[in-house]
C-alpha positions in Angstrom: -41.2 -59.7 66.0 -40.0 -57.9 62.9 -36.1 -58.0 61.7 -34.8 -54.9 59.4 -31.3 -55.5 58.6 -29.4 -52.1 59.4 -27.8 -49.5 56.8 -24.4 -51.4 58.0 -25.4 -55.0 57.6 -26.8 -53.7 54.1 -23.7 -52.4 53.1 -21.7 -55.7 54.5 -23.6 -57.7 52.3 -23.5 -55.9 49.1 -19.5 -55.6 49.7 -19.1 -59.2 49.9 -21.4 -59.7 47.5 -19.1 -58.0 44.9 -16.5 -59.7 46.4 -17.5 -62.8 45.7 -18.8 -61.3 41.7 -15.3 -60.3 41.5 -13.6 -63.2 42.6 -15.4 -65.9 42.4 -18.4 -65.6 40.0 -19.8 -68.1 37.4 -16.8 -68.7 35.1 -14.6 -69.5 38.4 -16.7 -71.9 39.4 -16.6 -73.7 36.3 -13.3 -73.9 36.5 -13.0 -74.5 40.2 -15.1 -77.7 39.1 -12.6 -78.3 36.1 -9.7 -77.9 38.2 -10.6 -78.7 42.5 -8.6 -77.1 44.4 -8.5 -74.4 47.1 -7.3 -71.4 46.1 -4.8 -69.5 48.0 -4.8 -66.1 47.0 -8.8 -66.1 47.2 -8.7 -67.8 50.5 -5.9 -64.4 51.1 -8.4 -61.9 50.2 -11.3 -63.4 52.3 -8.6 -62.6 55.0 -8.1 -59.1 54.6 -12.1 -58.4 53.8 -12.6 -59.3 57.2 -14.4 -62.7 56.5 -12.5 -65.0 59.1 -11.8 -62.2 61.7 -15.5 -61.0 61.5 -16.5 -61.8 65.2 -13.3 -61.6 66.3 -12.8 -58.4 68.7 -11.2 -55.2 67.2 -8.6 -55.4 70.3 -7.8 -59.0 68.9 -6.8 -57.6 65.7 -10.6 -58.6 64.2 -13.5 -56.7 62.8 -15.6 -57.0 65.8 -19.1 -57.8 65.0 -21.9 -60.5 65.9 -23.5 -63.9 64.6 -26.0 -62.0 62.3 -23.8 -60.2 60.4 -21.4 -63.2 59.8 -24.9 -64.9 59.1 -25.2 -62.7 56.5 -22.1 -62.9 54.6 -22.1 -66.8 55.2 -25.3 -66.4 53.4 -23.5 -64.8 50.5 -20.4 -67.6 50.5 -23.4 -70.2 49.7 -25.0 -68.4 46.9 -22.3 -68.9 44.7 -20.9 -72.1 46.2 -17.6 -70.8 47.6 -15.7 -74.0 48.2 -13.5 -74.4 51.4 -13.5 -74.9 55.0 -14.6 -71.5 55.6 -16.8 -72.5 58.9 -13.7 -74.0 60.5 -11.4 -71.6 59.3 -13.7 -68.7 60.7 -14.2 -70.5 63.9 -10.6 -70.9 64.4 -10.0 -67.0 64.3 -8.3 -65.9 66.9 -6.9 -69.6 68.1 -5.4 -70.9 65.5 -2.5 -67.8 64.2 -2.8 -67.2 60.8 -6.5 -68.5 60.7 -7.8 -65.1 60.9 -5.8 -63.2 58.1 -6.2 -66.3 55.4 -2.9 -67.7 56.0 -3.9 -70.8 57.4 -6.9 -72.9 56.2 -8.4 -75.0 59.1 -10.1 -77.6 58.5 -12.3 -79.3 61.6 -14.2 -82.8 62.0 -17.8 -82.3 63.0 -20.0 -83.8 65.3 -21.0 -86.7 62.8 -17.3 -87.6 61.7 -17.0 -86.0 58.3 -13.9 -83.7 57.6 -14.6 -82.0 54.6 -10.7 -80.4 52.7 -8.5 -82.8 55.1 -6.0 -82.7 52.6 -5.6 -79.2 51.5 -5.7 -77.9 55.4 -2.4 -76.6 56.9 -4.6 -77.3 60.2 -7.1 -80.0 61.3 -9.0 -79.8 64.4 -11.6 -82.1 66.2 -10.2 -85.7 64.5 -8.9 -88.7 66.3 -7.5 -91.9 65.5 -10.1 -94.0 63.4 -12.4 -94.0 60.4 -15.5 -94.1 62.3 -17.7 -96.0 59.4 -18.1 -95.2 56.2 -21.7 -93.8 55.9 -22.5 -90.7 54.6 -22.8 -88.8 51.2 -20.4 -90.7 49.5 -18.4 -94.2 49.2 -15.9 -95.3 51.1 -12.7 -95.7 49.4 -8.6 -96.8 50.6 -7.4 -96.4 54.0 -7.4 -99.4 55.9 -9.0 -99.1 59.7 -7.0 -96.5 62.0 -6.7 -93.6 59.5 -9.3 -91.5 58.0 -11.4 -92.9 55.1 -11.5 -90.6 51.7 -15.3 -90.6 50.5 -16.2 -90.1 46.8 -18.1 -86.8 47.4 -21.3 -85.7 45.2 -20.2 -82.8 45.0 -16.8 -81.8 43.3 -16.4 -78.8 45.3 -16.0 -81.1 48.4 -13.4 -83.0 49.0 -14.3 -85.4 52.1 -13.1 -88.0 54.6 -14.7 -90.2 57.1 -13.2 -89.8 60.8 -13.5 -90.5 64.6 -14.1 -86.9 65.9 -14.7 -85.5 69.6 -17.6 -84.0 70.9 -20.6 -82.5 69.5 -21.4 -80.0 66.9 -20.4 -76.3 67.3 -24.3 -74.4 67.3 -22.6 -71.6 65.4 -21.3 -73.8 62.7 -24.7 -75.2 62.7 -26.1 -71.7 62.7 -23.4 -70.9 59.6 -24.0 -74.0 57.7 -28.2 -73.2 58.1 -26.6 -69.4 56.2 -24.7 -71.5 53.9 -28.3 -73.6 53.0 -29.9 -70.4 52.9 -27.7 -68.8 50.1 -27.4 -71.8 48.3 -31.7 -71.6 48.4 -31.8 -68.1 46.9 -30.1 -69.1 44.0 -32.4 -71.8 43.2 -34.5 -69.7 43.2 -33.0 -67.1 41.5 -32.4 -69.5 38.6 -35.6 -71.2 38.5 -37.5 -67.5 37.8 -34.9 -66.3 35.3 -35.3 -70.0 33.3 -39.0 -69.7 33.8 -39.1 -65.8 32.4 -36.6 -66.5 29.4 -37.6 -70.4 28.6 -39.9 -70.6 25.9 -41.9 -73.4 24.8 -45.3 -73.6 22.4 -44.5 -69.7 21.9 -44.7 -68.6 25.5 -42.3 -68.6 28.5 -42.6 -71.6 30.6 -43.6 -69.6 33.5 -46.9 -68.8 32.4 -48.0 -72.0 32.8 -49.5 -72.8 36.2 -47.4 -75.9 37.2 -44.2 -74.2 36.8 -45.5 -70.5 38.7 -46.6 -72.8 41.4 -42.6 -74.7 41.6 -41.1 -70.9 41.6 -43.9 -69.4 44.1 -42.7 -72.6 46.5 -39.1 -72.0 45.6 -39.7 -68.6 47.6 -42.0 -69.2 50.1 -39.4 -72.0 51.5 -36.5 -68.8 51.0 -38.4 -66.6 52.9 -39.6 -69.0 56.1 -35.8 -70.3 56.3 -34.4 -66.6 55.7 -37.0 -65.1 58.8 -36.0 -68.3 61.8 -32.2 -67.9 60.4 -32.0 -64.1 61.2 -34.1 -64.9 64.3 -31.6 -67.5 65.4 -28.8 -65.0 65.0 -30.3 -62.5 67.3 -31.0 -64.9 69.9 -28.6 -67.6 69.9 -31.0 -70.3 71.6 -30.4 -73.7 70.5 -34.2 -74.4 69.6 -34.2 -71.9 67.2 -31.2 -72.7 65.7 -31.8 -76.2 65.4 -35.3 -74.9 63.5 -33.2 -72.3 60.9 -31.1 -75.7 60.0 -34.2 -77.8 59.4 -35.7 -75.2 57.6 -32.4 -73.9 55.5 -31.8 -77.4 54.9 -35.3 -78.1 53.3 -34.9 -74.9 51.2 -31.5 -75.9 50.0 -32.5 -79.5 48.7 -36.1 -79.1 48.1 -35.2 -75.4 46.6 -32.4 -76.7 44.0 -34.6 -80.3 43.3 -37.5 -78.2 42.2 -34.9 -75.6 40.0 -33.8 -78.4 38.4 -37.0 -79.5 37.4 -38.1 -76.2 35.9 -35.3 -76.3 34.0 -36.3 -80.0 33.0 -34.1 -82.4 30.9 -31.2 -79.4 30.9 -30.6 -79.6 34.3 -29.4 -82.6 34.3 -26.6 -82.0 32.1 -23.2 -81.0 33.0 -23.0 -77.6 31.6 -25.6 -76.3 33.9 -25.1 -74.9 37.3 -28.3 -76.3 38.7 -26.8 -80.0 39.8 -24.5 -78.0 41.5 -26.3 -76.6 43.9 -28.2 -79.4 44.7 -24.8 -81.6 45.2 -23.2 -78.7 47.5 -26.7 -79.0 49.6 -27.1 -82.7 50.0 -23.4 -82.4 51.2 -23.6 -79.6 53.7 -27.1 -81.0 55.0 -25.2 -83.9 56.5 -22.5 -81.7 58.1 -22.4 -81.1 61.9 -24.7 -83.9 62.8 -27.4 -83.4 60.2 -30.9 -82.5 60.7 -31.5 -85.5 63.1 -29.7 -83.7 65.8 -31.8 -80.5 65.3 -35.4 -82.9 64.8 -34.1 -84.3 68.6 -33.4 -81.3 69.9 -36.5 -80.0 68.9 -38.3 -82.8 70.3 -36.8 -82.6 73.6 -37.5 -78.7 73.7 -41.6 -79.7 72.7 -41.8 -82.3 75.5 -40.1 -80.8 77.9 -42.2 -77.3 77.2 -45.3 -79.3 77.3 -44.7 -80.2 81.1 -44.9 -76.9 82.1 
């Protein structure tokens, strides 16, 4: 099967990819990191581009398209890290008012208890009375049992908490989070080929050595396979393959920005690069709506239960 995005999905994504240039390009995030925080008037804009109200139907006041094209500008909100509860907030377009112009900011527990911007919602969905343990990517920290537990989150872009939540995890906020992995992927890789055609060392670029072509050609290759079963799993919706586009996206997030990091060796480490950044927001998001051992058991269950026939 062979996926060619249309001339309107093209032009969807370069819009919000200026968007985001505009509004929210490197020095913003540096300053978002400075300064957390959710900003309103961005979160306003988002609004009247179309972002929330994407799926929503035109009679509904929305824009009136599908699951692939808010794939695809998902995919764009994880390239450059766009902090927020955008999942929850699009998801609650159309329900919750004001959700779908960027008035309100919705924030919703997942399947797996975390609650990522609690504090900076003027809605919360999905929590319940209790902490619910304090595993996860970060350390437990105040409330006492009976309230939601504030986590020291890797990445500074995150704010979360620890909660009791109801029911299991919305497929298309696993499908959006697998778009958000994916984004977050392509500018790993992105940044590992500019630093490997610019980087010089013993009066060459670093990327004609073998070891590093062969980090960058992997970088890709992971982009790609995670890019062709997320676009897949937009088209068809089925749980299988949207359980795979996680697992995959996931893998090309962390493995994508671990292996960046490393072609940009001792650098990457520091603060003043981007790369940690992007390997923070992944480990983050790959723990959101259940994780990947949710989509591993579906899987399993889809394999053995396909086997029978």
């Amino acid at each position: 099967m062979r996926f060619q995005l249309s001339d309107d999905q093209r032009a969807l994504r370069t819009g919000m990819r200026e968007l985001l240039a505009r509004r929210f390009g490197r020095e913003a995030l540096r300053a978002a990191v400075g300064r957390p925080g959710l900003d309103r008037a961005l979160w306003r804009e988002l609004g009247a581009a179309g972002f929330f109200a994407l799926r929503l139907p035109e009679a509904e006041g929305g824009v009136g398209l599908g699951l692939p094209e808010a794939v695809l500008v998902f995919e764009e909100a994880g390239r450059v890290l766009l902090p927020g509860p955008l999942i929850a907030t699009h998801l609650a377009a159309g329900t919750v008012p004001g959700a779908a112009e960027g008035e309100t900011v919705v924030a919703a527990a997942d399947g797996g208890g975390l609650l990522e911007w609690r504090d900076a919602a003027d809605v919360v969905l999905g929590e319940t009375e209790g902490p619910g343990g304090t595993e996860g990517p970060g350390e437990a920290e105040g409330p006492g049992p009976g309230e939601a537990v504030a986590l020291r989150s890797v990445d500074p872009l995150t704010p979360l908490h620890r909660v009791r939540a109801r029911g299991a995890p919305d497929p298309v906020a696993v499908l959006l989070t697998a778009a958000e992995q994916l984004g977050t992927a392509t500018r790993a890789c992105e940044l590992a080929v500019e630093h490997a055609r610019t980087r010089e060392q013993f009066g060459r670029p670093i990327g004609a050595f073998q070891a590093v072509q062969h980090l960058c050609a992997d970088l890709l290759a992971r982009v790609e396979t995670a890019r062709a079963a997320l676009y897949a799993a937009a088209v068809t919706s089925a749980p299988a393959d949207i359980a795979a586009a996680r697992l995959l996206a996931d893998e090309a997030a962390v493995r994508g920005a671990r292996d960046c990091l490393q072609v940009h060796g001792g650098m990457g480490f520091t603060w003043e690069a981007d790369v940690h950044l992007l390997l923070k927001r992944a480990w983050v998001r790959a723990r959101r709506a259940g994780g990947g051992a949710d989509a591993e058991e579906l899987l399993a269950r889809e394999l053995l239960s396909g086997a029978g026939r």
